[in-house]
C-alpha positions in Angstrom: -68.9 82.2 -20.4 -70.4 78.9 -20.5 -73.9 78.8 -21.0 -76.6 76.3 -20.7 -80.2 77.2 -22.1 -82.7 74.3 -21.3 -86.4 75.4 -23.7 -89.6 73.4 -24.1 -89.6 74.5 -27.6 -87.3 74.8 -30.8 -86.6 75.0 -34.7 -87.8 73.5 -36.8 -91.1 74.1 -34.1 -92.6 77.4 -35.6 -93.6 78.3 -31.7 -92.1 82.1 -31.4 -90.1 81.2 -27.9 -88.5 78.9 -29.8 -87.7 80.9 -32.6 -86.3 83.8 -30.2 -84.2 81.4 -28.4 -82.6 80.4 -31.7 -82.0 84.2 -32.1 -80.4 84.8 -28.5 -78.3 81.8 -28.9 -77.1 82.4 -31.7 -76.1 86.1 -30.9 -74.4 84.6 -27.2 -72.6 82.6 -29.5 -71.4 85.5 -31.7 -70.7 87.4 -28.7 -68.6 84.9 -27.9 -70.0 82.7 -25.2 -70.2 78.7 -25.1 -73.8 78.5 -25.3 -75.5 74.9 -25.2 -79.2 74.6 -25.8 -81.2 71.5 -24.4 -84.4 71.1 -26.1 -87.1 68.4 -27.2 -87.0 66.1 -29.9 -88.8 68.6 -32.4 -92.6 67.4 -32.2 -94.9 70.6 -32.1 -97.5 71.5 -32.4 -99.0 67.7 -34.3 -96.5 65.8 -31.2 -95.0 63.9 -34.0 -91.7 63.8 -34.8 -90.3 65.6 -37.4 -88.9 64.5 -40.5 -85.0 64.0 -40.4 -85.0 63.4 -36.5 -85.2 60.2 -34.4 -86.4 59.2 -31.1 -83.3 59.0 -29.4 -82.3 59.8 -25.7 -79.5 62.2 -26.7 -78.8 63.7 -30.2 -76.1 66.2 -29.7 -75.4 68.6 -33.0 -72.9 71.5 -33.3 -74.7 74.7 -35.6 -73.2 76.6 -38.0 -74.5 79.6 -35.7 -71.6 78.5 -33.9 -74.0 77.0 -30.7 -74.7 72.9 -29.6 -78.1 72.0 -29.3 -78.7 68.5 -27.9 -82.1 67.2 -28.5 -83.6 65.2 -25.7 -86.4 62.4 -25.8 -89.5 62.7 -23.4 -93.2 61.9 -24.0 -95.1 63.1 -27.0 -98.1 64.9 -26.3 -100.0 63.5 -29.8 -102.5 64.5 -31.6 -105.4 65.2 -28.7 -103.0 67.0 -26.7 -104.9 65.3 -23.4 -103.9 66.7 -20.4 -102.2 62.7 -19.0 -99.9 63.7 -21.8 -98.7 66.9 -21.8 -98.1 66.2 -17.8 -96.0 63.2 -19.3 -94.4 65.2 -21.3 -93.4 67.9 -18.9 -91.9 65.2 -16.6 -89.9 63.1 -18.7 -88.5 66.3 -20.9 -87.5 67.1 -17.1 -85.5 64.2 -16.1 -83.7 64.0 -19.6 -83.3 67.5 -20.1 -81.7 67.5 -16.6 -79.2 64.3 -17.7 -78.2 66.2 -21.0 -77.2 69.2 -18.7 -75.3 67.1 -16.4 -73.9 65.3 -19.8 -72.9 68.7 -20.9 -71.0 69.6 -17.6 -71.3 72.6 -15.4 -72.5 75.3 -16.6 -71.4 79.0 -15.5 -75.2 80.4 -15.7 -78.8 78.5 -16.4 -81.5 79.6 -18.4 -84.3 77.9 -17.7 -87.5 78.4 -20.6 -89.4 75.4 -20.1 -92.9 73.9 -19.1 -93.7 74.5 -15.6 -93.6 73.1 -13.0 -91.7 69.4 -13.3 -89.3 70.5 -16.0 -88.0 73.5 -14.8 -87.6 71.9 -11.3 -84.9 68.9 -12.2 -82.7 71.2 -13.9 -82.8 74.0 -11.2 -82.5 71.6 -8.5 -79.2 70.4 -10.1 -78.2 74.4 -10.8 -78.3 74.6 -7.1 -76.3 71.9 -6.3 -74.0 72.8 -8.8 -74.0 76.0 -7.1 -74.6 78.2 -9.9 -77.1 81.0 -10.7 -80.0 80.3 -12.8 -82.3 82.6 -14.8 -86.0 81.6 -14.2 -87.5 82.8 -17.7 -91.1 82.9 -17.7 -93.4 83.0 -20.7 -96.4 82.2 -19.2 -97.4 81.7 -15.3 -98.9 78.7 -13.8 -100.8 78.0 -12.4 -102.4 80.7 -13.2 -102.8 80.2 -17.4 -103.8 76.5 -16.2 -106.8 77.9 -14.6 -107.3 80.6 -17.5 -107.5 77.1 -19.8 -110.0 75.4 -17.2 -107.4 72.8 -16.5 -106.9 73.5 -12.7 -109.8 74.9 -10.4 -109.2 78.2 -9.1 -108.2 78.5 -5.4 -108.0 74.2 -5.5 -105.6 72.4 -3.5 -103.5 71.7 -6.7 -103.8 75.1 -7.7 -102.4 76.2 -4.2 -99.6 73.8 -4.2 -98.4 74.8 -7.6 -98.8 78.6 -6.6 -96.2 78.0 -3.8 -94.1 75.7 -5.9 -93.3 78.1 -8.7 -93.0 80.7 -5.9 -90.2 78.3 -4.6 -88.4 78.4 -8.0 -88.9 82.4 -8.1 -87.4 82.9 -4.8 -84.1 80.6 -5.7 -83.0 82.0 -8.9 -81.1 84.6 -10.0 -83.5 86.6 -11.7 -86.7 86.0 -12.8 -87.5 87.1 -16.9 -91.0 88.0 -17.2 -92.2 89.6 -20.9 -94.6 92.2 -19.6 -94.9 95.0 -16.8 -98.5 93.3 -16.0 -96.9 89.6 -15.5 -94.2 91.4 -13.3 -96.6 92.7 -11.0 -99.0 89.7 -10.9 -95.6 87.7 -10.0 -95.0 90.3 -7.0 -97.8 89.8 -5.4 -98.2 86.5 -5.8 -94.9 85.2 -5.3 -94.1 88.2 -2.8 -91.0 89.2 -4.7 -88.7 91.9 -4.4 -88.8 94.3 -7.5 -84.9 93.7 -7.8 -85.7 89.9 -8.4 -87.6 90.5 -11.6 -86.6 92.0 -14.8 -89.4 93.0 -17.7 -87.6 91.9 -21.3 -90.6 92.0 -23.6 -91.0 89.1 -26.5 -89.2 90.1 -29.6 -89.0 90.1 -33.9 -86.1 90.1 -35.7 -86.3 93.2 -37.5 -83.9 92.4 -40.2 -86.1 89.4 -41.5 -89.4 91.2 -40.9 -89.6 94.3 -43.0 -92.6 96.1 -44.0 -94.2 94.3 -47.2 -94.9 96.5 -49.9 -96.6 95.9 -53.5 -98.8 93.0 -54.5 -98.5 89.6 -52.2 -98.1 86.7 -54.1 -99.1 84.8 -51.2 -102.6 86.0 -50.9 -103.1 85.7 -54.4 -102.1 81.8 -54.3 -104.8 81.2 -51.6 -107.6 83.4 -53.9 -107.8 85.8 -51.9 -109.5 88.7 -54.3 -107.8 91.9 -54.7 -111.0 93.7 -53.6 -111.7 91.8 -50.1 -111.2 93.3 -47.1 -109.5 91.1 -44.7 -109.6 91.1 -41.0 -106.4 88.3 -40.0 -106.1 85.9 -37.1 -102.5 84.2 -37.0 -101.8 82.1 -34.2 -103.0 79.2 -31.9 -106.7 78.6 -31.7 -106.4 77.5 -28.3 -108.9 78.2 -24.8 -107.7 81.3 -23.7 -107.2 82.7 -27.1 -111.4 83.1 -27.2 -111.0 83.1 -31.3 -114.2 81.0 -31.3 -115.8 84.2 -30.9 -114.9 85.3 -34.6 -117.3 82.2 -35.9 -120.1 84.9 -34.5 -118.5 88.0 -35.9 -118.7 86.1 -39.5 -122.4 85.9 -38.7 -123.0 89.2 -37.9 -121.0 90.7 -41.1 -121.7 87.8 -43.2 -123.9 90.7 -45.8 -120.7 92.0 -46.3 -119.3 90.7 -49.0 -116.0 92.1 -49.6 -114.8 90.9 -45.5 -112.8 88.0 -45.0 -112.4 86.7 -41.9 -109.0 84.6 -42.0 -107.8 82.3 -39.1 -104.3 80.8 -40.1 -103.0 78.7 -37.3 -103.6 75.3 -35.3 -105.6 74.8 -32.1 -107.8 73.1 -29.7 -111.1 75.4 -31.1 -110.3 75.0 -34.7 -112.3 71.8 -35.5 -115.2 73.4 -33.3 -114.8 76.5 -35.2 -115.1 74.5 -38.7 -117.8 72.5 -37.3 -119.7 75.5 -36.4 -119.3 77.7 -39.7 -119.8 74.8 -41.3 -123.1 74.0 -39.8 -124.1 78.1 -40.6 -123.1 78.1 -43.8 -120.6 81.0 -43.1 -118.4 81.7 -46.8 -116.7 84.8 -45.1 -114.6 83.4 -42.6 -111.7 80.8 -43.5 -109.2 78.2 -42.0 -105.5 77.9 -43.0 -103.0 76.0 -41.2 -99.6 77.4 -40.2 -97.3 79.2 -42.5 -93.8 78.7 -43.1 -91.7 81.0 -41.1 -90.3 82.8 -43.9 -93.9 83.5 -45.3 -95.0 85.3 -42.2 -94.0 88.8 -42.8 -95.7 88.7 -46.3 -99.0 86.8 -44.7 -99.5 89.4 -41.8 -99.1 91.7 -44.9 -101.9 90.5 -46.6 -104.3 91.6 -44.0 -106.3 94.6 -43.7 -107.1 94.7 -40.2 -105.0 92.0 -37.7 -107.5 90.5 -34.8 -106.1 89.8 -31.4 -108.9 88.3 -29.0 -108.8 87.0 -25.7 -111.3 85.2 -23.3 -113.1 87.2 -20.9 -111.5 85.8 -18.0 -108.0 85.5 -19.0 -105.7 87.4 -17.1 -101.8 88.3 -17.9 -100.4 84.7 -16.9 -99.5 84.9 -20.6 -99.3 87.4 -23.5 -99.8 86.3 -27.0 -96.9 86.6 -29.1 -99.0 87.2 -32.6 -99.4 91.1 -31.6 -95.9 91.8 -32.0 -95.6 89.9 -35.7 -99.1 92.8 -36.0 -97.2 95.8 -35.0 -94.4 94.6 -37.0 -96.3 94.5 -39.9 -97.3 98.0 -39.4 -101.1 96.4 -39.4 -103.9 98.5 -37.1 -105.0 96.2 -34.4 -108.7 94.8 -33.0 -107.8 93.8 -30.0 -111.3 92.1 -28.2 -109.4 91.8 -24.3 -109.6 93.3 -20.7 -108.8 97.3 -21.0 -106.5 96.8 -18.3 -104.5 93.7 -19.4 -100.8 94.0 -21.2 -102.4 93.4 -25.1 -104.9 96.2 -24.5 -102.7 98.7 -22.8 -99.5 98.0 -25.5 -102.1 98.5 -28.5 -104.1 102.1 -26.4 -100.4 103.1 -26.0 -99.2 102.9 -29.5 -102.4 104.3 -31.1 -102.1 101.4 -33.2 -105.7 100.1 -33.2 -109.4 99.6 -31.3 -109.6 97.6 -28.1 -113.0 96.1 -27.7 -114.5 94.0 -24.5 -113.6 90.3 -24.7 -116.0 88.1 -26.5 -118.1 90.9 -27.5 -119.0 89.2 -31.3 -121.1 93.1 -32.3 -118.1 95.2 -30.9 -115.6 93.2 -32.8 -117.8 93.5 -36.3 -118.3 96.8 -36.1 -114.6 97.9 -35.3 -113.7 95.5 -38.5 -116.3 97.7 -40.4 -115.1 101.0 -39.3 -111.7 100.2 -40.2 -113.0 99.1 -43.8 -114.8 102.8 -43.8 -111.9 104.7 -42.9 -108.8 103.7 -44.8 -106.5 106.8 -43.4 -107.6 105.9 -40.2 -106.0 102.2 -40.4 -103.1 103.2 -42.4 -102.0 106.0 -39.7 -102.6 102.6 -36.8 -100.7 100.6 -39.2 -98.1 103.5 -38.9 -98.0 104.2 -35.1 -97.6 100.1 -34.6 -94.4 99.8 -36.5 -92.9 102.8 -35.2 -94.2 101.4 -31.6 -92.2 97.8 -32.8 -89.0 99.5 -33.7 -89.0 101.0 -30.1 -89.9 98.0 -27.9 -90.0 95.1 -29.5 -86.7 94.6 -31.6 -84.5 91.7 -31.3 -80.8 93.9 -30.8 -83.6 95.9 -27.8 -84.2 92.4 -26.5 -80.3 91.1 -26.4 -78.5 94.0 -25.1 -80.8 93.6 -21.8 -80.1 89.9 -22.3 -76.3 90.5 -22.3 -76.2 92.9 -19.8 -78.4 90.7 -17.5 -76.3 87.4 -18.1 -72.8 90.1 -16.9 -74.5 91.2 -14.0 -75.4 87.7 -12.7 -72.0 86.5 -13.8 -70.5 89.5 -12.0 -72.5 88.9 -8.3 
């Protein structure tokens, strides 16, 4: 079957949609299937090019996976990520993401895993013209994460119109991929869909390549990390809805313990706030690293104690951070500081694999931190339950055999 995947991000990009679209291509492609991906000239998360690529309209590369991935230009968002330019982006990646599909010629089935609501619309509108079924795969909702990241008003007139056009590009497709039971019911009733126009395939780790790490880490030894400290670990994007900022208070409130180490290892719009702030208290137990190469991940979420999850009070389940799976996976207990009744909350209650806390409550989150640091059994039994909780739900051969079976049935219609 010929296959056309179009996805906002990619490899080298250490995003994790893009990582798991590398993943199912390359297992479509094993399987068998033609499978072309059409992506962005890599850029993220800085929105400069990578090293190795240029800015051209089309670069078209066979893998040795055995899949083509053409890389498209479009507008770079830069370094300030403003919001003119990541609305340039989405449109431009649109129009020539929708030329290198009609380059590539017609396809048998679409995925579509892009930036609403511009770039998923030019290649869907040519999937209907084309007359073939597309698979609307949704990561996060807009607008509904907009407003969760103060970038829309809730219940504006853009916020209105955008509501009814993603429900336009719902009720056209195939089948719409959501990653959570939560996002499939908010996508319901918002979109007023039918139950059998949505299917649930939850986010994904490749279990081969992330084992559990055992015996001394090399890693946190090279960032002198002392063998006695106790380290509570955020990995991910420091971004709006992520509410991390509230961990510059939980290293004020802990900061007379001096064996806790509050790590944040990622990129985001609060981390220069966050420096500024810790800076300006004089905080020494709480830390800032960048990014870590992919293949350092396993053995970084290993050098944690304790893994923090935290979400803004507001946020609702228009998206689901991808860092708790990498958590469960590394058989780490979880504080997880988010609404009782949202998907991160629920997933960590269900697995037994750690504490869930109110959103931006600073004491709450200190104190778990401190009662996991008291109770070692206690955290080594939640680092337990998570990775047996992974193995179950959150595999990458779970994740493709519902893939598979999906891309059959639509093929079969």
């Amino acid at each position: 079957m010929k296959i056309t995947f179009i996805c906002a991000v990619f490899p080298p990009e250490p995003a994790p949609a893009g990582v798991m679209a590398h993943q199912l291509a390359t297992r479509l492609a094993q399987d068998g299937h033609d499978v072309t991906m059409v992506v962005p000239i890599p850029n993220r998360p800085e929105g400069v090019i990578y090293p190795g690529y240029k800015k051209r309209l089309f670069s078209r590369t066979v893998t040795s996976e055995g899949y083509t991935v053409v890389h498209c230009a479009n507008w770079l968002i830069g370094k300030r990520r403003r919001s003119a330019n990541r609305i340039l982006e989405n449109i431009t990646f649109g129009i020539s993401g929708a030329l290198a599909v009609w380059r590539e010629k017609r396809p048998d089935v679409m995925i579509t895993e892009t930036w609403p609501l511009f770039a998923a619309s030019f290649c869907t509108t040519l999937a209907r013209w084309w007359g073939i079924p597309y698979l609307y795969y949704v990561q996060d909702v807009y607008p509904e994460a907009a407003e969760d990241a103060g970038i829309f008003r809730s219940a504006g007139i853009i916020t209105s119109a955008c509501r009814w056009w993603d429900r336009y590009l719902c009720s056209h497709s195939a089948r719409v991929i959501v990653i959570s039971e939560t996002m499939r019911k908010l996508l319901a009733e918002t979109r007023r869909l039918p139950d059998d126009r949505l299917t649930v395939i939850p986010n994904w780790i490749d279990e081969s390549a992330f084992g559990v790490w055992h015996g001394e880490s090399k890693w946190r030894h090279s960032q002198c990390i002392p063998n006695n400290a106790f380290v509570a670990l955020f990995a991910g994007t420091l971004g709006t809805v992520s509410g991390v900022d509230v961990l510059v208070d939980v290293a004020r409130i802990i900061q007379g313990e001096i064996d806790v180490l509050l790590l944040c290892v990622g990129e985001g719009g609060l981390k220069q706030a966050m420096l500024d702030e810790s800076s300006s208290l004089r905080l020494k137990n709480i830390r800032f690293l960048p990014f870590q190469p992919s293949e350092r991940v396993p053995e970084v979420q290993a050098s944690c104690d304790v893994a923090l999850l935290t979400m803004r009070p507001d946020s609702s389940d228009s998206s689901v951070p991808s860092k708790l799976i990498s958590y469960l996976a590394a058989a780490r207990p979880v504080i997880c500081a988010a609404n009782a009744e949202s998907a991160v909350a629920r997933t960590v209650m269900d697995a037994e694999a750690g504490i869930v806390v109110s959103p931006g409550d600073a004491q709450a989150i200190a104190e778990a931190i401190l009662r996991l640091k008291r109770e070692p059994e206690t955290a080594r039994q939640m680092g337990r339950n998570a990775r047996q909780y992974f193995e179950k739900y959150y595999t990458l051969e779970r994740a493709y055999l519902q893939f598979s079976d999906l891309i059959r049935q639509i093929d079969g219609a």
